[in-house]
N, C-alpha and C positions, 0 to 999 in steps of 0.2 A: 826336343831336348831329351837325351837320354840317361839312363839312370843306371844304363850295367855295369858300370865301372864301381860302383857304391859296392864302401866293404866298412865302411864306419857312418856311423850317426850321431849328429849331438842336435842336443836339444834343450832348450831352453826350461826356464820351472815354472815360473810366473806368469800365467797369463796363456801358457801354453800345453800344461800335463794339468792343469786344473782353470776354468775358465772365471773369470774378474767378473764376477758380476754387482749390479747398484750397490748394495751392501759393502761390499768389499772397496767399492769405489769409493763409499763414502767417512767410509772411518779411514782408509790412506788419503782423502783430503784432510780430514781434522789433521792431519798432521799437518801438511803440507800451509796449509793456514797456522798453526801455529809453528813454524819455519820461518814465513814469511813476515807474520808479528814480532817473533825477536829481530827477526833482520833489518826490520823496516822503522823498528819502535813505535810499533801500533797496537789496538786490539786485537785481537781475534776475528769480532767481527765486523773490523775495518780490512783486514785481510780476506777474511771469507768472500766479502762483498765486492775487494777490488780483482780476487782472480775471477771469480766466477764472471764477473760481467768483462772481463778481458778475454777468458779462454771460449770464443764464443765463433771463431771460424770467420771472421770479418776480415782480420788482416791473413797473409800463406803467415807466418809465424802464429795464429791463436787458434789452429788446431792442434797444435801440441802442449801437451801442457808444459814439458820442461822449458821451450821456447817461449812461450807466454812467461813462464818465471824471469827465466832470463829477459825478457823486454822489463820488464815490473823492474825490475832492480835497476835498470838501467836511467829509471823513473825517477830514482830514488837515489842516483850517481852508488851505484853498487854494483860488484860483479859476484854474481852468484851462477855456483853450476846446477843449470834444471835438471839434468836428468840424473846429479847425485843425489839434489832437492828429495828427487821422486824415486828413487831407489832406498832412501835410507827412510823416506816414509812407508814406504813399503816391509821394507826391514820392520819398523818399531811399532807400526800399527799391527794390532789383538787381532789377527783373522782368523788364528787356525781354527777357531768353531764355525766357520761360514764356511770349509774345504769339506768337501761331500767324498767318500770313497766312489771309487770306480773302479769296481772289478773287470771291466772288459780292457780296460786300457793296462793292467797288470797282464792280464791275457797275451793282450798284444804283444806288449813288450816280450813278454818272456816266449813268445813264439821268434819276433825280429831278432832277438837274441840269439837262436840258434843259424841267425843268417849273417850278422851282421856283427857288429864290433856296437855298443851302444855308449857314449858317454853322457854326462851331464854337465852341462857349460851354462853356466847360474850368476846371475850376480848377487846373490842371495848366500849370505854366509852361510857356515858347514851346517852349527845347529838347527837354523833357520830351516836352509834345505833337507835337515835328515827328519825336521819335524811335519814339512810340508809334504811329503814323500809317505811317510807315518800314515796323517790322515788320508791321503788318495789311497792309499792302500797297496802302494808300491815298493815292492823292496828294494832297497839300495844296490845289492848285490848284484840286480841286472844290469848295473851300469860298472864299464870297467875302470871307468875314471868320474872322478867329481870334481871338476873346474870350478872352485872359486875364485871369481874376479880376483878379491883383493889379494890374493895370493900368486894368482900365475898370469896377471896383465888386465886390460882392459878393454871393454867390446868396443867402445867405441873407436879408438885409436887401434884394431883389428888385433894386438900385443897377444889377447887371450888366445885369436885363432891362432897368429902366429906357431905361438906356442904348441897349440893342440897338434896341427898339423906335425911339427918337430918331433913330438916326443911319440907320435902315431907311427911317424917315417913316410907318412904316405903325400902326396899331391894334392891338390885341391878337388881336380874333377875323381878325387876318390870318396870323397867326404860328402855330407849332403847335412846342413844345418838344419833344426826346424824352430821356429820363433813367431814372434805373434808382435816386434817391436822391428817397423819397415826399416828403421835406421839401424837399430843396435845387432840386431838379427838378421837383415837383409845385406844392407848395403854395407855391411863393414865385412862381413864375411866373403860376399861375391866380391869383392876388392882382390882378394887374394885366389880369387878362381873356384872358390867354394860353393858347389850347389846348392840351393836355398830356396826351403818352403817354409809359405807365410801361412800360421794359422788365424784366421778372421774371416767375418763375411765381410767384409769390408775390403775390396781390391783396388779402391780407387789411389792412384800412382803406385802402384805395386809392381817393384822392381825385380820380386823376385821369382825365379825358374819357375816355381809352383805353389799354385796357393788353391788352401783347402779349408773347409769354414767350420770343419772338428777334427782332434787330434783321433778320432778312431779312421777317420778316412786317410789314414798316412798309409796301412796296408798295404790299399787295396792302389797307391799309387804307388810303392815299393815292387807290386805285383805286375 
């Protein structure tokens, strides 16, 4: 697979320019638990107790947590969407004291930058994103666009890439996405012919072009 046709990059925020760790995992569940309490008209921790012992890798839907929501409500004669569940918990849960700066990954950027076209494709509203950006120690201005979801389409229905792609004017094997979510960031992107690397150590069914287990090793595969 090759990569010389790349003249743009997008990339993802969450989970991919700053890594999700226990911490972070755990206060975007209090939310997700208390989602699922209003939805369900339970407590808390009737909720807590019925995701966790669901999201548990037994059935192919209870590796994922959105999916795991989506089965739960279904439990429950409800239709709930999991991965807006888990995006707007991510949105409202307190993290930005758990994002660690990282000066090498400004580096990077601002070196890729002189090669490449860099955007940012988020589903993470503007404040969110220019707050999350802040603490990494990134500055906005190396991205020549800021894709918020709720404004220029949606990953999962591919509408955001659509879009990117349009207002870039370029092709798909021009573009190279990088993400850390195999559905929202892999597969909804390569839909549309778009190159895509996964960041995680975790490659099992991993659909995409390239996958690398830290976002400073994008480099040295750009290289």
């Amino acid at each position: 697979m090759s990569l010389k046709n790349i003249c743009v990059v997008g990339f993802d925020l969450d989970g991919t320019l700053y890594p999700t760790t226990s911490k972070i995992q755990q206060r975007v569940r209090g939310k997700i638990y208390e989602k699922l309490a209003f939805a369900f008209n339970i407590n808390i921790g009737k909720a807590e107790n019925l995701f966790e012992e669901n999201y548990n890798g037994n059935f192919p839907w209870s590796y994922s947590g959105s999916r795991t929501i989506e089965e739960l409500a279904r439990r429950y004669n409800k239709i709930l969407n999991g991965s807006n569940i888990v995006q707007e918990s991510l949105e409202q849960a307190d993290i930005l004291d758990l994002i660690n700066p990282n000066q090498k990954l400004n580096e990077m950027l601002e070196r890729l930058s002189n090669e490449y076209g860099l955007d940012l494709i988020t589903s993470s509203a503007y404040k969110s994103a220019y707050n999350k950006l802040k603490k990494i120690g990134i500055s906005y201005s190396l991205f020549n666009n800021l894709w918020a979801e709720k404004k220029f389409g949606n990953k999962t229905d591919s509408t955001i890439y659509k879009n990117w792609l349009s207002v870039r004017e370029i092709s798909g094997n021009q573009a190279l996405y990088v993400g850390d979510n195999k559905k929202q960031d892999i597969k909804s992107p390569n839909s549309l012919g778009i190159k895509t690397c996964l960041v995680s150590e975790d490659k099992t069914d991993s659909i995409a072009d390239f996958n690398i287990k830290d976002i400073l090793d994008l480099e040295k595969l750009l290289k």
